[in-house]
C-alpha positions in Angstrom: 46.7 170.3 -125.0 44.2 167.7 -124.5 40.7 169.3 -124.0 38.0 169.7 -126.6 36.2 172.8 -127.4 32.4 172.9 -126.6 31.3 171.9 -130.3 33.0 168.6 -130.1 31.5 167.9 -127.0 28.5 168.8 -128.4 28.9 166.2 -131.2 28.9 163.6 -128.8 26.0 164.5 -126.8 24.2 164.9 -130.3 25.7 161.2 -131.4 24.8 159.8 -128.2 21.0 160.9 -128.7 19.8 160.0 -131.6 21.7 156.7 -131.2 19.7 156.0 -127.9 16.3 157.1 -130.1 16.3 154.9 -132.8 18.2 152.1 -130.8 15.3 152.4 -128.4 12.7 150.5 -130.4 14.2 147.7 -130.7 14.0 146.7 -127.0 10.5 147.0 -126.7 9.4 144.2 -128.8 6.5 143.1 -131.0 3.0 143.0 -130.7 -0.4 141.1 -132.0 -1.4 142.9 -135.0 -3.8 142.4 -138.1 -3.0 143.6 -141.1 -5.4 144.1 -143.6 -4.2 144.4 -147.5 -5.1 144.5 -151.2 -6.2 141.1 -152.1 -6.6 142.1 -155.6 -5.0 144.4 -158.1 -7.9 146.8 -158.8 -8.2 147.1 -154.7 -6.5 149.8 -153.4 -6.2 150.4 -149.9 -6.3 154.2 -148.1 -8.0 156.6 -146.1 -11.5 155.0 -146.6 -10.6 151.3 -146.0 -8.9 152.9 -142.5 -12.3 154.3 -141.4 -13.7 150.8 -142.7 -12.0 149.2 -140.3 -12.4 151.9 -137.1 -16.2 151.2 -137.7 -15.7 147.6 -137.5 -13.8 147.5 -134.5 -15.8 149.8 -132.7 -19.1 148.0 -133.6 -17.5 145.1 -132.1 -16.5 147.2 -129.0 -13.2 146.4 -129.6 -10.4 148.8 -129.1 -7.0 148.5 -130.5 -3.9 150.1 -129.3 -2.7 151.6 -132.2 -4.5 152.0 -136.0 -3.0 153.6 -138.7 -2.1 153.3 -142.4 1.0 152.0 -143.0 2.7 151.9 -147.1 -0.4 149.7 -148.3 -1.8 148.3 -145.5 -3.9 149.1 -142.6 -2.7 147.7 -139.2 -4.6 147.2 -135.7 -2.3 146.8 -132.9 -3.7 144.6 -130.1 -2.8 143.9 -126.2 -3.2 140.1 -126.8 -3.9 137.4 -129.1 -7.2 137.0 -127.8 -8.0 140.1 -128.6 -6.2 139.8 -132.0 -8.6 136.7 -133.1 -11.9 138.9 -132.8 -10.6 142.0 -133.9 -9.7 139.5 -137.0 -13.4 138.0 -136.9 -15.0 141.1 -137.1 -12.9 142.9 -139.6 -13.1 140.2 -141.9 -17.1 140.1 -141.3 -17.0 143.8 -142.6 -15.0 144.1 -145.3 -15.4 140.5 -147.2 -18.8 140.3 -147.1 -18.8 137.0 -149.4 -16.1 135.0 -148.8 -15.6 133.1 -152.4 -14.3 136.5 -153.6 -12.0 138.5 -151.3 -11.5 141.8 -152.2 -9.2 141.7 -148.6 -7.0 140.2 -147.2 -6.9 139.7 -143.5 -4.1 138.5 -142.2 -2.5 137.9 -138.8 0.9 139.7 -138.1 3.4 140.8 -135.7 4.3 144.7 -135.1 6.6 146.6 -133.5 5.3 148.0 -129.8 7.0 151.6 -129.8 5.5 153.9 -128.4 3.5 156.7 -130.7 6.0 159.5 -129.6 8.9 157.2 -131.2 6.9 156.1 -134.3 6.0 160.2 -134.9 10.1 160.8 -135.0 9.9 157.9 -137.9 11.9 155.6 -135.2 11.6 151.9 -136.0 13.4 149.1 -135.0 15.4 146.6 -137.3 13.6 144.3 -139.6 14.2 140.8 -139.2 15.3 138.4 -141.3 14.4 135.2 -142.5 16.5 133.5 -140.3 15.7 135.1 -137.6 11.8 135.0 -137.7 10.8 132.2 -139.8 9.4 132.0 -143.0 9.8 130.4 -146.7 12.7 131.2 -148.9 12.0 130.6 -152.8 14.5 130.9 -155.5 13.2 131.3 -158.7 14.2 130.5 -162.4 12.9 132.9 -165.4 12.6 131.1 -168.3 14.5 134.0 -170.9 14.4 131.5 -174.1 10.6 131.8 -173.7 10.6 135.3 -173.0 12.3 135.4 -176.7 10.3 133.2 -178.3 7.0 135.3 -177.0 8.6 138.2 -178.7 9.8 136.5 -181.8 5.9 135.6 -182.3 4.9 138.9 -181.6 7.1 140.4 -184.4 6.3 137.5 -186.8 2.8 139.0 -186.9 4.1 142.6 -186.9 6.1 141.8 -189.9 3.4 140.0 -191.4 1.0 142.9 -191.1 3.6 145.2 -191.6 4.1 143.6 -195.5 0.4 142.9 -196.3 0.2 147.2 -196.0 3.2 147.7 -198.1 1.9 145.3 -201.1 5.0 143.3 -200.4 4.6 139.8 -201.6 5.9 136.7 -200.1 5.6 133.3 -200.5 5.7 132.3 -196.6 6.5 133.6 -193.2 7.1 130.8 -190.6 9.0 131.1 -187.1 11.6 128.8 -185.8 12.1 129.0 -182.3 13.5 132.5 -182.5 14.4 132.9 -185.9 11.8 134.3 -188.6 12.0 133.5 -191.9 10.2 135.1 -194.9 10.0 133.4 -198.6 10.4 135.2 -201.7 9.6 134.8 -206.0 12.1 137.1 -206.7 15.5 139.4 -206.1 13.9 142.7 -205.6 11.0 141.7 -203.5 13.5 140.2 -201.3 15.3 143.7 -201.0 12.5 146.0 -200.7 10.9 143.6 -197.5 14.6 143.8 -196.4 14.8 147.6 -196.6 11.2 147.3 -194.4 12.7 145.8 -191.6 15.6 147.8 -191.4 13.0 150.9 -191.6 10.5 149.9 -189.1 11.8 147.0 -186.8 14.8 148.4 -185.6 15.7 145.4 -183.3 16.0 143.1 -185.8 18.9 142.0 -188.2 18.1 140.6 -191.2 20.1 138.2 -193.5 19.5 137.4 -197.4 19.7 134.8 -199.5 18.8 131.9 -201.9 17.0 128.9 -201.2 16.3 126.2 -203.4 12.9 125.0 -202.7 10.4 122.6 -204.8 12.7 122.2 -208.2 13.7 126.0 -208.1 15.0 128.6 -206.9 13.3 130.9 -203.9 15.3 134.2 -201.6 15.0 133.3 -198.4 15.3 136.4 -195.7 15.9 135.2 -192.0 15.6 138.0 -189.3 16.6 137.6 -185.7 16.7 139.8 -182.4 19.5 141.8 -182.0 21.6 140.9 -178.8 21.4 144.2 -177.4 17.9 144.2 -177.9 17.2 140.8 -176.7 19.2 141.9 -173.3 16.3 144.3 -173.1 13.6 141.9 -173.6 15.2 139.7 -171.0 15.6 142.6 -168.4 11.9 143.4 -169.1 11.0 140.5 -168.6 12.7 139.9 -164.8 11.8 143.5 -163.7 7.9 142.7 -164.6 8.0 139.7 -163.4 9.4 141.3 -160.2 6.4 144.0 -160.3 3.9 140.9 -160.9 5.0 139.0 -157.4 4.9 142.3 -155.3 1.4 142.3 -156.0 0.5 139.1 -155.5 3.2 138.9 -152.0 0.4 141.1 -150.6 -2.1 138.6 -150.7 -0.1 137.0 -148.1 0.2 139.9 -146.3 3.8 139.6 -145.4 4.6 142.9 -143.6 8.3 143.0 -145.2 8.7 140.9 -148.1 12.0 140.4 -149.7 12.2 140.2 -153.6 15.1 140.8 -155.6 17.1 139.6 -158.7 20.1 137.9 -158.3 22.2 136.7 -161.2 20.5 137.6 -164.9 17.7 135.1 -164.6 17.1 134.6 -161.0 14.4 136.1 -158.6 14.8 135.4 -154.8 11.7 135.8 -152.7 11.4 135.8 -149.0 8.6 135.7 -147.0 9.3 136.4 -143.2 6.3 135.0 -141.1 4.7 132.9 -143.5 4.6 129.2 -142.8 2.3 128.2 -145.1 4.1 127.0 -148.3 1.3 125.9 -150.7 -0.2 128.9 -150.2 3.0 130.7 -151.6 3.4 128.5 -153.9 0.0 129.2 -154.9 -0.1 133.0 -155.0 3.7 133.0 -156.9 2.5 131.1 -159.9 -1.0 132.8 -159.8 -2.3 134.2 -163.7 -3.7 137.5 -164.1 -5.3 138.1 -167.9 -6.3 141.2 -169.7 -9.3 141.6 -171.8 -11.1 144.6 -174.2 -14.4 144.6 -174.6 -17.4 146.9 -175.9 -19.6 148.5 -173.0 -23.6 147.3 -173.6 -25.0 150.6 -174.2 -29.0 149.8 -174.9 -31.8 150.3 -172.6 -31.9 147.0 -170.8 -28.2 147.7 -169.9 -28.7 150.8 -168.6 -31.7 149.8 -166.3 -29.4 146.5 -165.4 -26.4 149.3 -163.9 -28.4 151.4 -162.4 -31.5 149.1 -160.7 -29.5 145.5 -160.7 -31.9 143.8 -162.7 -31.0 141.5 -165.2 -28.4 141.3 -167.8 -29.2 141.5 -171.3 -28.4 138.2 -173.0 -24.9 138.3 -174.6 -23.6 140.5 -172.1 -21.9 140.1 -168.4 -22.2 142.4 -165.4 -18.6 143.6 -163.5 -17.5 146.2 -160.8 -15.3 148.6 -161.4 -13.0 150.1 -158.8 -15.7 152.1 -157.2 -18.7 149.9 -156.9 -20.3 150.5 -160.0 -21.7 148.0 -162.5 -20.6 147.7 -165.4 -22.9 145.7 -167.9 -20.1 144.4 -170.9 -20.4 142.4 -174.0 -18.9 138.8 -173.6 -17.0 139.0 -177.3 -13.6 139.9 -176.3 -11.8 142.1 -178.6 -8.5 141.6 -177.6 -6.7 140.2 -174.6 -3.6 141.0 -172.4 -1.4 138.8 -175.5 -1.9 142.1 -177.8 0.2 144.4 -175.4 3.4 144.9 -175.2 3.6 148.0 -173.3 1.5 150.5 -171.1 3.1 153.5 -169.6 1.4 156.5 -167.4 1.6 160.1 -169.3 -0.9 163.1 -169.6 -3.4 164.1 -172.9 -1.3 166.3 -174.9 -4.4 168.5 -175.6 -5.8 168.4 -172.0 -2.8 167.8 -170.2 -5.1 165.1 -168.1 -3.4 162.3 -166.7 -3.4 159.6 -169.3 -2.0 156.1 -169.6 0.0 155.6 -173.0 -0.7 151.7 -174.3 1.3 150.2 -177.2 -0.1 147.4 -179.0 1.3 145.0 -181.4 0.5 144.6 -185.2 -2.6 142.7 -184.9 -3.8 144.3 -181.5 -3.3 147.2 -183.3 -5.2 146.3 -186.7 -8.4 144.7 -184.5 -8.2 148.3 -182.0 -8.1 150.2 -185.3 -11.1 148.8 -186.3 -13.1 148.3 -183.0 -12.9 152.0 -182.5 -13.7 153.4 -186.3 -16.9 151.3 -186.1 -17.9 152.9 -182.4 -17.1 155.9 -181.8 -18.7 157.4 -179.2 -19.7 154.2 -177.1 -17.5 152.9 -174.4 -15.0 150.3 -174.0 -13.8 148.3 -171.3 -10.2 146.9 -170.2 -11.0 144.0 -167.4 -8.7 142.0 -165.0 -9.6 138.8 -164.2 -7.4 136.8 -161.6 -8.3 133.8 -159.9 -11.8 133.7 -162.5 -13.3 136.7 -161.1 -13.1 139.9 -163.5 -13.1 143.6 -162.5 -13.0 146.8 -164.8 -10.2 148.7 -164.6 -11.2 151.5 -166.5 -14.2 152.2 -169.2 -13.2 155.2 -171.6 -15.5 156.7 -174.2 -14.1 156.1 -177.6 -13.6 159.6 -179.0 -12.4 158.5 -182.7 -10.4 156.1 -184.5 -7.5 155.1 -183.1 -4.5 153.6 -185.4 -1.2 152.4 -185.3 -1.0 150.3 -182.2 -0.8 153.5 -179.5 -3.5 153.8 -177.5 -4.7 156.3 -175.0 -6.5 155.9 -172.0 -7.7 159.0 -170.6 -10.7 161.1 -168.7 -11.0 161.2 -164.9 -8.3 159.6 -163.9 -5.4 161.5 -161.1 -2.0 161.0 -161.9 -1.4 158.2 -159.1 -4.7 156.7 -160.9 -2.8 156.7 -164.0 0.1 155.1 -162.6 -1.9 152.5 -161.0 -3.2 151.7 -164.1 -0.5 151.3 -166.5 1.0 149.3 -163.5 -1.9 147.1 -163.8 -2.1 147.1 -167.5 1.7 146.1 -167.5 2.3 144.1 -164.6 -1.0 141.4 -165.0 0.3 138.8 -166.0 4.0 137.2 -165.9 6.0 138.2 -168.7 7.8 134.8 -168.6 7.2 131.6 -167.3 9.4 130.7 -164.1 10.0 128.1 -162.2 11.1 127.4 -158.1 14.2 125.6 -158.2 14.7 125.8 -154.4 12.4 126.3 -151.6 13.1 126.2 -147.8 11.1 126.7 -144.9 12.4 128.0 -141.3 10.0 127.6 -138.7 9.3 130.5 -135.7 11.0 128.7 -133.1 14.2 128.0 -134.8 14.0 131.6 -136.2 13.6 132.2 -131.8 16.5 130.1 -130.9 18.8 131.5 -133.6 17.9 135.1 -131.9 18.9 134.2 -128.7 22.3 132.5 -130.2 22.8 135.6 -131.6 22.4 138.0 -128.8 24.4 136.0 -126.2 27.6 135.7 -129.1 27.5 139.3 -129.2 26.8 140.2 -125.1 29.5 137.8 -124.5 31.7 138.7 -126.8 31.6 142.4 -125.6 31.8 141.5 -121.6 34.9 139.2 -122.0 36.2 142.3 -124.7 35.7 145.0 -121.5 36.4 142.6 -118.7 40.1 142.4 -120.5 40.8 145.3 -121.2 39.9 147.3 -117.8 41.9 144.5 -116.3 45.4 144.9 -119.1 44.9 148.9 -119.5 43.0 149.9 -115.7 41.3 153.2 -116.5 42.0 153.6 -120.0 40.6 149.9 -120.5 37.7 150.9 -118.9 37.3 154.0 -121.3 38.1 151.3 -124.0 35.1 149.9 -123.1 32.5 152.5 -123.0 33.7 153.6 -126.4 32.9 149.8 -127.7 29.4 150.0 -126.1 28.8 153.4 -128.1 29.8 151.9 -131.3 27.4 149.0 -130.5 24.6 151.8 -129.8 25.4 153.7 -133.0 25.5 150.4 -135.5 22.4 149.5 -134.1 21.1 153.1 -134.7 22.1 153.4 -138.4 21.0 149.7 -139.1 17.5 151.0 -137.5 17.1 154.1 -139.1 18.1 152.6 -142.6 15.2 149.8 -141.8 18.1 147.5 -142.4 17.2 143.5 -142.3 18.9 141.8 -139.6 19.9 138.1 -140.2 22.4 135.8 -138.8 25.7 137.0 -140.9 24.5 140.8 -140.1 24.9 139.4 -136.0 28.3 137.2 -136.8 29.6 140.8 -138.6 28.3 142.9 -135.4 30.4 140.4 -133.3 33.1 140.8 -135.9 33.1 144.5 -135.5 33.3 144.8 -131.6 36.9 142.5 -132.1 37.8 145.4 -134.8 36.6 148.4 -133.0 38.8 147.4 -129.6 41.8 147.3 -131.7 41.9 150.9 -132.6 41.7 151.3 -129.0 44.5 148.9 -128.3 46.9 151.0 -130.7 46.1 154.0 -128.9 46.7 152.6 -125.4 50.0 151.2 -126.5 51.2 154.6 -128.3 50.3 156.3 -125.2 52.5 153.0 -122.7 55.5 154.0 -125.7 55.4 157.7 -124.9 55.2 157.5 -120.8 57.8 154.6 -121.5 60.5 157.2 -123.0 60.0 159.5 -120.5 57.7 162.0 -121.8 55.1 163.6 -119.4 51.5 162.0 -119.4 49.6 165.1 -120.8 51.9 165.2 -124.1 52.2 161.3 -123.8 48.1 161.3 -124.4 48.4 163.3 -127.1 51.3 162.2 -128.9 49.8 158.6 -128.5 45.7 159.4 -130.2 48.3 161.5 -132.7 50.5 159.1 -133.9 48.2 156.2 -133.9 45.8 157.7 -135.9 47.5 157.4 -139.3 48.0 153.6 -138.8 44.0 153.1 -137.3 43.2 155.4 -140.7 45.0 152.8 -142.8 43.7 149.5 -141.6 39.6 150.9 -141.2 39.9 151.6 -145.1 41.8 148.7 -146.2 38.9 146.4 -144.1 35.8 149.0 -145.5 37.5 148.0 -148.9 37.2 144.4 -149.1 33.5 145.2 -147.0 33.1 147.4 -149.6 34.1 144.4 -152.5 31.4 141.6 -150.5 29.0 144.2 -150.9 29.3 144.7 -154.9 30.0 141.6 -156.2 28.3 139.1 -153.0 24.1 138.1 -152.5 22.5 137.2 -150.2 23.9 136.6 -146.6 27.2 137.7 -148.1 25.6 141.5 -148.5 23.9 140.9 -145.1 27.0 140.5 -143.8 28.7 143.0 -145.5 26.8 145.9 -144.8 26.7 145.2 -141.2 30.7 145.0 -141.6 31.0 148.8 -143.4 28.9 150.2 -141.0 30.4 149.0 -138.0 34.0 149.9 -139.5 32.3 153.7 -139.9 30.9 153.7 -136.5 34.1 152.3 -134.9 36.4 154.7 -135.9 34.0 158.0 -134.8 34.0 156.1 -131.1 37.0 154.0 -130.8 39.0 157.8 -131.8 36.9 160.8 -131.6 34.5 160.0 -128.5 37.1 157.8 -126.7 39.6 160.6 -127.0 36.7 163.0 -125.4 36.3 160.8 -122.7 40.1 160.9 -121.7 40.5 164.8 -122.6 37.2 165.0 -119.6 39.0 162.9 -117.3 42.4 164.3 -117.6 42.4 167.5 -119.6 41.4 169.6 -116.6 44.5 168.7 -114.5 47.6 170.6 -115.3 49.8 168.9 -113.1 49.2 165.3 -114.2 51.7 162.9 -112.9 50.7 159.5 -114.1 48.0 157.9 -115.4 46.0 155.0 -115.3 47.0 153.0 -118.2 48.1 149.5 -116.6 52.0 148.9 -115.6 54.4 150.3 -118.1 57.6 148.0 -118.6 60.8 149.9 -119.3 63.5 148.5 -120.6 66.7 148.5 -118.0 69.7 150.4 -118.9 72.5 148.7 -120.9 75.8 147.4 -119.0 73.4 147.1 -115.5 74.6 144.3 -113.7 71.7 142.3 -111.6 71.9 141.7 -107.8 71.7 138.2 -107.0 
């Protein structure tokens, strides 16, 4: 009646396992690190910049504990902070070679110490939050009406070009704020620019009428974004803007950055770590601009690339990803305000990797004729941030190129391609923003709210057991080795889901312990109600996990439902909290039921003649009409 088969058993052993391995790394701790990241947007780092810095260290007879490449980083792990310093010193010395243009970033960090064998099984312990670690907290404010009004330009000149090649007269275009409006002599002009814009600028809507102006009579035709389509300007907007700072975040080299939207015009960044707010402040609102330009092709510009020598007046020298020289004209053709779009794709005739650039009207009318008047030469797209430019790529131009698509291909990989268009897309904020709040939590606060933290929770759980081996004896006892393997297994799952730990996750892991026990307490009582009407203490164990059960079911998903609500429509610490709370409702009901049922059907399940059990003292009600003895 009460003993599990070998599978369930097995279950447990399984459970108990992996929950020890990826709880594991979290006791041992971090370590001095540096971490060594892009400090540009044509940098990339990999494989090479890894053996970089193993020939740096060991020329400095330096030898780190662990080295590896991590997501887009390279990381030296270090016994000490000694250590740590010159490892710093001598990495920097190799890979920033001049130091008013960083093509690193070398940065101090903090690592987890696992052991190798646990980081090969991809077992890592939680992340901490800012609360927890220190750091600066930003919350920032997209500005959508200018995000409108950029885009409200761009199709004033769109329109206006788009007219000029139809023969479509009009007397005026002029923009206000967000609204375009367009002049006409007459009635039919009026209707055949109006049937334009419903042809070719689809998120637009148009309205007609008469205006008197100067003594007469003039049409007037104001056009304005559609709503659905401004939505999608404004979510554009946030999500490149978004793209932009996790570039630039790496400058800081912030091992795990937090940036998300909240709201529809919000962007919450959080920088665990980093104590140094103007330098935030100053890599957030940091510009990036695009510029096209013609490739020197003569003699003297050759012999500058290829021996260093000089530049040929009216042109400039830059480095493109790899090194090489570039020697460029200083006209710029067009600038990073002439794209609207850039999206990785392949040649149709090659199928090469490619990257797919849209233009607007007059980007597309200067590109259109750049590239008719040099076919054959080279062009190149540069990225300048902070003043210092760098060519991203330099194509050959292979013919003319019309109607504001453009495409970038020849020698690229596809993860080139994307890193491109990324580039292309991302350089430069779409829309202006601004930090309406900022708050900085310092390492030793972030310590002592750690500490808080741990003892609310160890506390909690050793007042949770001491009661209930002392109210339920045995069964209490089993209570509380149940409650100590749903503590293993929600710190397992937070672990292996690289979860971020803050200060409402801890107040919702207290929370859970209070909620797991009570599953236990329902069963315990079931199981005093059957031995209390007389029924025999095998079937009393099983009638008492039985029928309490359907009433633990119940209340776990009424509580995973409002979790379940704080998650959807909460931010913030509410979702910290709330994920912490779902989980530890999942992981309480596999050990406050399944495992703390397999630990009583191993006690008692092998004795056939049980008697009694150890579940605390039963009261039984006396029988009716008893008189007491005085």
């Amino acid at each position: 009646m009460n003993r599990y088969p070998i599978w369930k058993y097995a279950i447990i052993v399984v459970a108990l396992l992996i929950g020890a391995l990826y709880t594991l790394p979290n006791f041992f701790g971090e370590a001095p690190a540096v971490q060594v990241s892009s400090g540009k947007a044509t940098v990339k780092v990999d494989n090479t910049t890894l053996a970089r810095v193993t020939e740096a260290l060991q020329a400095a007879a330096i030898a780190p504990d662990a080295l590896a490449l991590e997501g887009n980083s390279v990381r030296a792990r270090f016994g000490s902070t000694d250590v740590q310093l010159k490892a710093k010193d001598a990495i920097e010395r190799a890979l920033i070679p001049d130091a008013t243009d960083p093509s690193y970033v070398v940065a101090l960090n903090l690592v987890p110490r696992s052991p190798a064998w646990l980081t090969a099984l991809h077992a890592a312990p939680m992340y901490l939050g800012l609360d927890l670690r220190g750091g600066v907290h930003f919350m920032l404010q997209v500005d959508m009406q200018a995000a409108l009004t950029k885009r409200a330009e761009s199709l004033t000149n769109d329109i206006r070009s788009a007219l000029r090649e139809k023969n479509i007269r009009h007397s005026g275009i002029a923009r206000s704020g967000q609204v375009v409006e367009i002049q006409f002599r007459d009635a039919a002009t009026l209707q055949a620019a109006t049937n334009l814009l419903a042809d070719q600028f689809a998120d637009l809507q148009t309205k007609g009428g008469t205006d008197a102006a100067n003594g007469g009579v003039e049409f007037k035709l104001s056009a304005t974004i559609k709503p659905e389509a401004a939505r999608r300007v404004q979510d554009q907007a946030l999500k490149q803007n978004i793209t932009t700072l996790h570039n630039r975040i790496n400058e800081l080299g912030v091992a795990e950055p937090v940036i998300q939207q909240q709201g529809q015009d919000r962007i919450v960044v959080q920088l665990p770590g980093v104590q140094d707010t103007a330098k935030a402040k100053d890599i957030l609102g940091r510009t990036a601009t695009l510029e096209v330009r013609l490739v020197d092709e003569s003699a003297e510009a050759r012999s500058a690339e290829a021996n260093a020598g000089p530049v040929p007046f009216g042109a400039e020298r830059y480095l493109e990803r790899n090194g090489q020289a570039v020697i460029v004209k200083k006209q710029v053709l067009l600038t990073g305000e002439n794209l609207t779009d850039a999206q990785p794709g392949f040649d149709n005739q090659t199928q090469e990797a490619a990257v797919h650039l849209t233009l607007d009207a007059k980007g597309a009318r200067i590109f259109r004729d750049v590239t008719r008047d040099n076919v054959g030469k080279r062009m190149a797209i540069l990225l300048f941030e902070k003043g210092k430019g760098e060519v991203v790529t330099a194509p050959v131009i292979r013919s003319e190129i019309s109607g504001g698509r453009v495409q970038i291909s020849g020698r690229m990989t596809t993860a080139e391609a994307n890193d491109v268009a990324l580039l292309l897309r991302a350089g430069s904020l779409a829309a202006p923003m601004e930090i309406i709040e900022e708050r900085t939590i310092g390492p030793s606060l972030g310590a002592e709210n750690i500490a808080k933290g741990f003892y609310s929770v160890a506390w909690g759980f050793a007042v949770i057991v001491a009661f209930m081996a002392g109210y339920y004896m045995l069964f209490g006892l089993f209570s509380g080795i149940a409650l100590a393997v749903n503590l293993l297994l929600l710190v397992a799952v937070l672990s292996m889901l690289q979860a971020t730990l803050t200060l409402p996750g801890m107040a919702a892991m207290a929370l859970a312990l209070g909620m797991a026990i009570d599953s236990n307490v329902l069963i315990n009582e079931r199981v005093r109600e059957e031995l209390r009407n007389g029924v025999s203490p095998q079937a009393a164990i099983h009638a008492g996990y039985e029928r309490a059960w359907a009433t633990i079911l119940d209340s776990n998903i009424t509580t995973l439902i409002a979790g379940l609500a704080l998650l959807a429509f909460g931010s913030g610490a509410v979702r910290g909290f709330a994920v912490v709370h779902c989980i530890g409702i999942l992981t309480s009901m596999f050990s406050a039921v399944f495992f703390s049922r397999g630990l009583v059907n191993f006690w008692y399940g092998r004795q056939k003649k049980l008697k009694s059990v150890s579940i605390g003292t039963i009261w039984k009600p006396e029988p009716a009409g008893v008189a007491k003895a005085d």
